[in-house]
PAZAPA-4460 file (N, C-alpha, C; in steps of 0.05 Angstrom, whole numbers, plus 32768, in hexadecimal, padded with zeros to 4 digits):
% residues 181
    n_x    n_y    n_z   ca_x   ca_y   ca_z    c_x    c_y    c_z   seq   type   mol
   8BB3   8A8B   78DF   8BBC   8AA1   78F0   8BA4   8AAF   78FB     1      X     A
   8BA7   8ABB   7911   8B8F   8ACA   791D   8B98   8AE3   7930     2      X     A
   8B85   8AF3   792E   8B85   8B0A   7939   8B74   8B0E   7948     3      X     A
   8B7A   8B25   795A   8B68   8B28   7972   8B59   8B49   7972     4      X     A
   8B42   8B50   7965   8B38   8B6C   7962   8B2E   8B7E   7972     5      X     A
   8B43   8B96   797A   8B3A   8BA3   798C   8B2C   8BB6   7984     6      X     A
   8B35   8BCF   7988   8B20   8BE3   7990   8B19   8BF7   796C     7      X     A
   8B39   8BF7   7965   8B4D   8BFE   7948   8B5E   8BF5   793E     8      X     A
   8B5C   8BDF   7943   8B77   8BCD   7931   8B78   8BA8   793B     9      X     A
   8B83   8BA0   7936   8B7F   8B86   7933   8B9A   8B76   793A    10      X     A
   8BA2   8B6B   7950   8BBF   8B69   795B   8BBE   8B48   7956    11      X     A
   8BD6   8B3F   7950   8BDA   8B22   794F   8BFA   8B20   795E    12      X     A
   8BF4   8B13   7970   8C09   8B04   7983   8C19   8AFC   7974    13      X     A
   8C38   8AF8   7971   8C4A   8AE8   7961   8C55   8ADA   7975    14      X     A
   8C57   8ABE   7972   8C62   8AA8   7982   8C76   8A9C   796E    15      X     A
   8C87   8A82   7977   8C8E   8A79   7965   8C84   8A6A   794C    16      X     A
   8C64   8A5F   7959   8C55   8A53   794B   8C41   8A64   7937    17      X     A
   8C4B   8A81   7935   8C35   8A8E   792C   8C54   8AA8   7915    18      X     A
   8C5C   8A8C   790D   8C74   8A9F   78FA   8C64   8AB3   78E0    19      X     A
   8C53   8AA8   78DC   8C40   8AB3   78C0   8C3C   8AD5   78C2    20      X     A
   8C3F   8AD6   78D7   8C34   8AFD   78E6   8C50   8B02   78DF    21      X     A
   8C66   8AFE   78E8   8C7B   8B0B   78DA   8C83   8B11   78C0    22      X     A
   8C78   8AF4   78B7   8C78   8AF2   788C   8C66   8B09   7895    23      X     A
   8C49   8B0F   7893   8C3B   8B1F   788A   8C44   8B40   7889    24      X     A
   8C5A   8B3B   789F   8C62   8B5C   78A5   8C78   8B5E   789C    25      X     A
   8C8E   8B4B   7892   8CA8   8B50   788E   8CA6   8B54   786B    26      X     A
   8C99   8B3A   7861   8C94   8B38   7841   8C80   8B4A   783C    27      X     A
   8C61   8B47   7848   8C4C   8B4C   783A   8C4B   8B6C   7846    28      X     A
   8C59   8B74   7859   8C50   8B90   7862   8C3A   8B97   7864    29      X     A
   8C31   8B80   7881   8C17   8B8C   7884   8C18   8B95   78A1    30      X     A
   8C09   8BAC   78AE   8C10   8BB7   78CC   8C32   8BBF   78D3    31      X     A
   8C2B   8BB8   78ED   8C42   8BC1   78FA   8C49   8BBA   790E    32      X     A
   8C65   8BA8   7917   8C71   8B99   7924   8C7D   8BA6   7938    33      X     A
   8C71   8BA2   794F   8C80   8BAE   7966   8C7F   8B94   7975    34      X     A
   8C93   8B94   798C   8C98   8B7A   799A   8C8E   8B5D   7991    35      X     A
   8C75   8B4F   79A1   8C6A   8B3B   7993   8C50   8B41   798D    36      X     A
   8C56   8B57   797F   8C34   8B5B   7979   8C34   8B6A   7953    37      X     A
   8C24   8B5B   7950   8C1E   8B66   792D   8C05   8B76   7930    38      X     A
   8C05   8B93   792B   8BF0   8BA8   792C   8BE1   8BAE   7916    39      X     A
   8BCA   8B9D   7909   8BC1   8B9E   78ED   8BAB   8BB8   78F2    40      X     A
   8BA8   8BCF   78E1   8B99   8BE4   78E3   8B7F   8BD2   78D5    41      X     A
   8B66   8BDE   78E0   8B55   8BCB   78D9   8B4D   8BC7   78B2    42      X     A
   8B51   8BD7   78AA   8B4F   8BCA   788F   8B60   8BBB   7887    43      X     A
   8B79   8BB7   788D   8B90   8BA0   788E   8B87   8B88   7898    44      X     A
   8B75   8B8C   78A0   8B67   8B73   78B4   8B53   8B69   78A3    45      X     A
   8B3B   8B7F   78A1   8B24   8B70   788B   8B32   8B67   7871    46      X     A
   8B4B   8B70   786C   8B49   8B66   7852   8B5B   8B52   7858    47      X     A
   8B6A   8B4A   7869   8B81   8B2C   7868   8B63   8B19   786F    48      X     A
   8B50   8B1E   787F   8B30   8B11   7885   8B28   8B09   7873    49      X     A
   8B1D   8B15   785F   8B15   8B19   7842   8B23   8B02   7830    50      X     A
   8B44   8AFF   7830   8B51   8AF0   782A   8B57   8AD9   7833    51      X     A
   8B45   8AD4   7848   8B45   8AC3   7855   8B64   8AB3   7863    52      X     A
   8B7C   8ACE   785F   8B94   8ACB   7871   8B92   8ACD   7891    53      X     A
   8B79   8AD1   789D   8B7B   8AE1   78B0   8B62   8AD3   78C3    54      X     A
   8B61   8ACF   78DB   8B3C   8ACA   78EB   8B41   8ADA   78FE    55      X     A
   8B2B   8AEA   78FC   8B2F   8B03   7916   8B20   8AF9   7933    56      X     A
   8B24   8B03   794A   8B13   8AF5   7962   8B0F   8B0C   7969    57      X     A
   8AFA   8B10   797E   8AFD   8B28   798F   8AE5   8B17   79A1    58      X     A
   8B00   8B15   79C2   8AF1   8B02   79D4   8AEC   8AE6   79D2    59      X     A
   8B00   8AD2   79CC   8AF7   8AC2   79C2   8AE0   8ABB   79A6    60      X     A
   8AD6   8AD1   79A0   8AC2   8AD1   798A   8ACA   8AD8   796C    61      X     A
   8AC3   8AC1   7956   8ACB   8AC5   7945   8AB9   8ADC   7932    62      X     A
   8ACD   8AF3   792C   8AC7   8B07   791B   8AC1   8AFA   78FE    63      X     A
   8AA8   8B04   7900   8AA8   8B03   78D9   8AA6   8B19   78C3    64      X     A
   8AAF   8B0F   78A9   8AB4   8B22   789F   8AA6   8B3C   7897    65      X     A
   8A8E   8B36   7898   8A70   8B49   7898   8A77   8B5B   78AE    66      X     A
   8A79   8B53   78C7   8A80   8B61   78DD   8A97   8B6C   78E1    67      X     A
   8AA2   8B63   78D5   8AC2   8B7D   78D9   8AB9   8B8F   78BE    68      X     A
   8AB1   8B86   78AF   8AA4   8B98   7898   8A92   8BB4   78A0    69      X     A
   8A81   8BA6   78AB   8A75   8BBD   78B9   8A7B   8BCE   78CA    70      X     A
   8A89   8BC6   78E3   8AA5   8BD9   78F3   8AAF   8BF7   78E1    71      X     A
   8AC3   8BE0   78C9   8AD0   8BF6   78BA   8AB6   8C08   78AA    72      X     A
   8AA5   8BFF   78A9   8A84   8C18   7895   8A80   8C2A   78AE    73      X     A
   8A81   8C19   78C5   8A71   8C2A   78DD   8A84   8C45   78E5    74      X     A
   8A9E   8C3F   78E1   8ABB   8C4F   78E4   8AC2   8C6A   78D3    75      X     A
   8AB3   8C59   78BB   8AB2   8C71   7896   8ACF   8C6D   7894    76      X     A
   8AD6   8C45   7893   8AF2   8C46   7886   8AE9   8C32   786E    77      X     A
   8AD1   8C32   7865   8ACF   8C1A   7854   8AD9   8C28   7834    78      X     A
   8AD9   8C41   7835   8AE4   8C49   781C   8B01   8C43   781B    79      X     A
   8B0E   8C47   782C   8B24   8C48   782E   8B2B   8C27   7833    80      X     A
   8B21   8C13   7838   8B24   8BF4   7834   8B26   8BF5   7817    81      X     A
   8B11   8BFD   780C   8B08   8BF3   77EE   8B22   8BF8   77D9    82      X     A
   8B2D   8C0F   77E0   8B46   8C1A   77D6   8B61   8C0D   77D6    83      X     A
   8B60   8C03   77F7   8B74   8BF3   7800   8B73   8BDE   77EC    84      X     A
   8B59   8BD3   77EE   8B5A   8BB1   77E5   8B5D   8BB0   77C7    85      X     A
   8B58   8BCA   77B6   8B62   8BC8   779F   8B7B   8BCD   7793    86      X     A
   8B86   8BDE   77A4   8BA1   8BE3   77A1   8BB4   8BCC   77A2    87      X     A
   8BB0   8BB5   77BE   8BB5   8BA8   77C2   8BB2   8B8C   77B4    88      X     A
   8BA0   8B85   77B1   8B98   8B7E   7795   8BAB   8B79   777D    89      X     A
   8BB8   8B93   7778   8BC2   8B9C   776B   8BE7   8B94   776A    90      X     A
   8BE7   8B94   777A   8C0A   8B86   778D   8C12   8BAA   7797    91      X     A
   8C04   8BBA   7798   8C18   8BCB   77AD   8C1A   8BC7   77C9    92      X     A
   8C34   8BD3   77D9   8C35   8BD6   77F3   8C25   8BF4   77F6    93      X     A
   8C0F   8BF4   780C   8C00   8C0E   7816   8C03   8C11   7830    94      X     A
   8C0C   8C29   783C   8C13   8C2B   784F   8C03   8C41   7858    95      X     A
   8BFD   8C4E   7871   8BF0   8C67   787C   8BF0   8C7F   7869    96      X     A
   8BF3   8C93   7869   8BFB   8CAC   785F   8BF4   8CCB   785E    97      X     A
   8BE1   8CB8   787A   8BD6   8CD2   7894   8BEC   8CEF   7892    98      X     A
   8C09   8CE2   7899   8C17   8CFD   789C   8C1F   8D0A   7887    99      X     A
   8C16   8D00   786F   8C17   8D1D   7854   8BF6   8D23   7849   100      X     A
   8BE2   8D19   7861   8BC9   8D22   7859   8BBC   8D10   783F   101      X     A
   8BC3   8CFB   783F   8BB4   8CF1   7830   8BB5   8CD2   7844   102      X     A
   8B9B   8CC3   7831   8B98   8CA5   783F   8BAB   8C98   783F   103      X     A
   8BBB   8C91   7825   8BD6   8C7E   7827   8BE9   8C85   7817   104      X     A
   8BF7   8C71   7817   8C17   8C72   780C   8C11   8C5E   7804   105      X     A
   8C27   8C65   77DE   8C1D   8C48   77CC   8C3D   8C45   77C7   106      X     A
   8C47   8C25   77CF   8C58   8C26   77C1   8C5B   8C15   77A3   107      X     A
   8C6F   8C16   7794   8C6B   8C09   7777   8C6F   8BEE   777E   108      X     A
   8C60   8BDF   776F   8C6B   8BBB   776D   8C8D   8BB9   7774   109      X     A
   8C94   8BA8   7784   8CB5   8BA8   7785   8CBF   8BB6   7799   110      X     A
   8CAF   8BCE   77A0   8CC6   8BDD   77B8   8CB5   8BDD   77D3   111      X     A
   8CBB   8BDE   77EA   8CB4   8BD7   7802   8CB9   8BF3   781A   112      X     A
   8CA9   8BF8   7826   8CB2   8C08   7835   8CCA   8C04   784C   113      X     A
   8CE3   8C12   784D   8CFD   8C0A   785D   8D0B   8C0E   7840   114      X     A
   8D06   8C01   7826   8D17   8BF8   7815   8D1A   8C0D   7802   115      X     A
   8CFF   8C17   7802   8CFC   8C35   77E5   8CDF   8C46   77F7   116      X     A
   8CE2   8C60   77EB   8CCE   8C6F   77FB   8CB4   8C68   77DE   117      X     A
   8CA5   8C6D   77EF   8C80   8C72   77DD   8C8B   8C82   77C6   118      X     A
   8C75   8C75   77B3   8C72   8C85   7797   8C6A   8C9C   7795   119      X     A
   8C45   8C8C   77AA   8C2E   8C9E   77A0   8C22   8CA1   77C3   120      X     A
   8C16   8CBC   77BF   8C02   8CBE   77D6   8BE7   8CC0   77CF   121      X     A
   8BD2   8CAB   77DB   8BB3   8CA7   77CD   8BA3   8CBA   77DA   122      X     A
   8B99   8CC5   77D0   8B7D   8CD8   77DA   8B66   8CC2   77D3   123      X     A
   8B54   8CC7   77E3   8B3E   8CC2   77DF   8B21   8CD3   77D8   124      X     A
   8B16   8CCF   77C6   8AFA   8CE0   77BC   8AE0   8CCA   77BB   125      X     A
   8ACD   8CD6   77B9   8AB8   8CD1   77AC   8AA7   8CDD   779D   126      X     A
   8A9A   8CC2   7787   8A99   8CD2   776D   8A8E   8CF7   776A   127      X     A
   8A7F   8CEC   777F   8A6D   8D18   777F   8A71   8D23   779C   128      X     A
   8A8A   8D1D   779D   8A92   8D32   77B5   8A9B   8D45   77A7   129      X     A
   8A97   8D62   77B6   8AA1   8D73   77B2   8AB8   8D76   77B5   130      X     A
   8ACC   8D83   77A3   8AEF   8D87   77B0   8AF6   8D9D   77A2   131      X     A
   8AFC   8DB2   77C0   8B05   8DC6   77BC   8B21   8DC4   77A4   132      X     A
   8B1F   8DDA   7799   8B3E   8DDD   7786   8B57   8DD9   7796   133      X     A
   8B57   8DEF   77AF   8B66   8E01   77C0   8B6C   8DDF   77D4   134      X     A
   8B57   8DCF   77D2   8B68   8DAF   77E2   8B76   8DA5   77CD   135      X     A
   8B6B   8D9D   77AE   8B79   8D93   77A3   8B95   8D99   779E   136      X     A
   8B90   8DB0   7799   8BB4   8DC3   7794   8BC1   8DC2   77AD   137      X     A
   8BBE   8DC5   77BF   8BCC   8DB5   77E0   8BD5   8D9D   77DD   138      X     A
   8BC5   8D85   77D5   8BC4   8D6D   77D6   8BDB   8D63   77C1   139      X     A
   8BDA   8D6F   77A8   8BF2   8D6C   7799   8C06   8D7C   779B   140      X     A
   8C09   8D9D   77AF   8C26   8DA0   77B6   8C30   8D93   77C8   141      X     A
   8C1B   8D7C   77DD   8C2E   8D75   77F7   8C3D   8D5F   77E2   142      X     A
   8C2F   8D51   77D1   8C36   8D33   77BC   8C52   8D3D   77B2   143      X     A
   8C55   8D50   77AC   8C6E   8D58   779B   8C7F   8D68   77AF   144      X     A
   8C75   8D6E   77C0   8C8B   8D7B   77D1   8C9D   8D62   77DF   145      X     A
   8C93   8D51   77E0   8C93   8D38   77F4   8CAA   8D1C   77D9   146      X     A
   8CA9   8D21   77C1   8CA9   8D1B   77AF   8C9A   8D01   77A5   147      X     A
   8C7F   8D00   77A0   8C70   8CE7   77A9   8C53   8CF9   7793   148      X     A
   8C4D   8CE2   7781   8C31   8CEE   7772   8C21   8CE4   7782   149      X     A
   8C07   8CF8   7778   8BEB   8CF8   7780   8BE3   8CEB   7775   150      X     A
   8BCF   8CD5   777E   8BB8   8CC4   7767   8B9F   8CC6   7786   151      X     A
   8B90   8CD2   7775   8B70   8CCD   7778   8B60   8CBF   776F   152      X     A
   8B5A   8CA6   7786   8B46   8C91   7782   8B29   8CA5   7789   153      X     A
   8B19   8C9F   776E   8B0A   8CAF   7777   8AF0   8C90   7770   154      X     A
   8AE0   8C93   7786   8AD3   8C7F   778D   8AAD   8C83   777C   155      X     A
   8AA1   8C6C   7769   8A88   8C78   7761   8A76   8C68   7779   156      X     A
   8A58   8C6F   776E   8A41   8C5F   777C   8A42   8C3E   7784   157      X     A
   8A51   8C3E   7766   8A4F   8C22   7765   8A66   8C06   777C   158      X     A
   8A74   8C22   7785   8A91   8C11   778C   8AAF   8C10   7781   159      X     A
   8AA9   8C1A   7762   8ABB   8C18   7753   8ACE   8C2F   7758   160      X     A
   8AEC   8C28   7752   8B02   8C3F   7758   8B07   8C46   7739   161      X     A
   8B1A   8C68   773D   8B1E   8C71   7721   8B34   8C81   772D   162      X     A
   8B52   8C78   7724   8B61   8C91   772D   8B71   8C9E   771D   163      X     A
   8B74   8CAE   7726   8B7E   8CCC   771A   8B95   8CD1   7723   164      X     A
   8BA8   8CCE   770E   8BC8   8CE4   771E   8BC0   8CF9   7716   165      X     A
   8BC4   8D0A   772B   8BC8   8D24   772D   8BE7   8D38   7730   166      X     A
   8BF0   8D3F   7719   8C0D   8D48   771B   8C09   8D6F   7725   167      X     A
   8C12   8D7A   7733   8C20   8D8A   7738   8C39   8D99   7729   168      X     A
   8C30   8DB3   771B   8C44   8DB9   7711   8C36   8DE1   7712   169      X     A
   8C58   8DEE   770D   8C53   8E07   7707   8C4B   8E14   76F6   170      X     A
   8C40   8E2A   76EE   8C34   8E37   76D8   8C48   8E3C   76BD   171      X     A
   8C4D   8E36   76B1   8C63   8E39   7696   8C71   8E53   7694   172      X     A
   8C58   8E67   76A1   8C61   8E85   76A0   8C70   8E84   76B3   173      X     A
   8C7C   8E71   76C2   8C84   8E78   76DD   8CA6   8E7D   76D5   174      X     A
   8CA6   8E6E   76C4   8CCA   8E74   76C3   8CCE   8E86   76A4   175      X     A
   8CC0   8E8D   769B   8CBD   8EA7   7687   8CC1   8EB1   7694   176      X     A
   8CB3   8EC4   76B4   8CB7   8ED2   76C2   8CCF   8ED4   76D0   177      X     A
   8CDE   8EBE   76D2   8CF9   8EC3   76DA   8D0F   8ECD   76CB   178      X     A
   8D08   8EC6   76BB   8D26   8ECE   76A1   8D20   8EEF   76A6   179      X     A
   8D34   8EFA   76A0   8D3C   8F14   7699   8D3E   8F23   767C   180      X     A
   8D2B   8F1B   766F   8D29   8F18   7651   8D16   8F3A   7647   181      X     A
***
């Protein structure tokens, strides 16, 4: 199967001869299917590459994997690849998760987006970044408002991920203070 790499994303034509882009999006949930076109966001791309599911072109010219590698470094999405590909790795479905402020949506082994909503929403860190309190405590009331935990991949020097659920909850005194006691 092959793709064609534009500018931010990585489109593959679906013909009849090119049924595998539908498996990829119907089973494997990868991108997004609009007319005859499969829309792989580019780390969806380095990593079906990677897996060698995938040969990317751009212009007749074959992309290699170093080079779409570097794209996504040059972009500052390679943290967020590294995450992907372990998660993935892993058998979850990951999806965007831009609109609750974090990088993605994790769903559990077994459930699919359309079929069951996300578990988890991933943040991303690194190991000695600074992080405000006042984001964290945001970051886990949007997770729980939304009903969906926080896990923080928090990324070291080396490459390696370490994540963290982060639960959200009220102060104990909080419902002492309600009673009428």
């Amino acid at each position: 199967m092959q793709g064609e790499l534009l500018e931010d994303s990585i489109s593959i034509n679906i013909n009849e001869s090119n049924q595998k882009a539908i498996s990829l999006n119907q089973k494997s949930h990868f991108g997004r299917l609009e007319n005859d076109i499969l829309d792989l966001p580019l780390i969806e791309g380095l990593y079906l590459l990677e897996k060698k599911r995938l040969k990317i072109y751009r212009s007749d010219e074959k992309v290699e994997f170093e080079e779409l590698k570097n794209i996504v470094r040059n972009r500052e999405l390679y943290s967020k690849y590294i995450v992907f590909r372990d998660l993935r790795d892993r058998g979850y479905i990951i999806k965007a998760g831009f609109k609750y402020g974090s990088e993605f949506r994790l769903y559990k082994r077994g459930n699919a987006p359309g079929d069951a909503h996300s578990e988890y929403l991933v943040k991303i860190l690194h190991e000695f970044e600074k992080l405000d309190v006042s984001n964290l405590s945001s970051y886990a009331r949007v997770a729980h408002g939304v009903k969906k935990h926080l896990l923080l991949a928090v990324i070291d020097d080396d490459g390696d991920i370490t994540y963290y659920k982060v639960k959200w909850t009220r102060p104990w005194f909080h419902d002492c203070m309600n009673h009428n006691s």
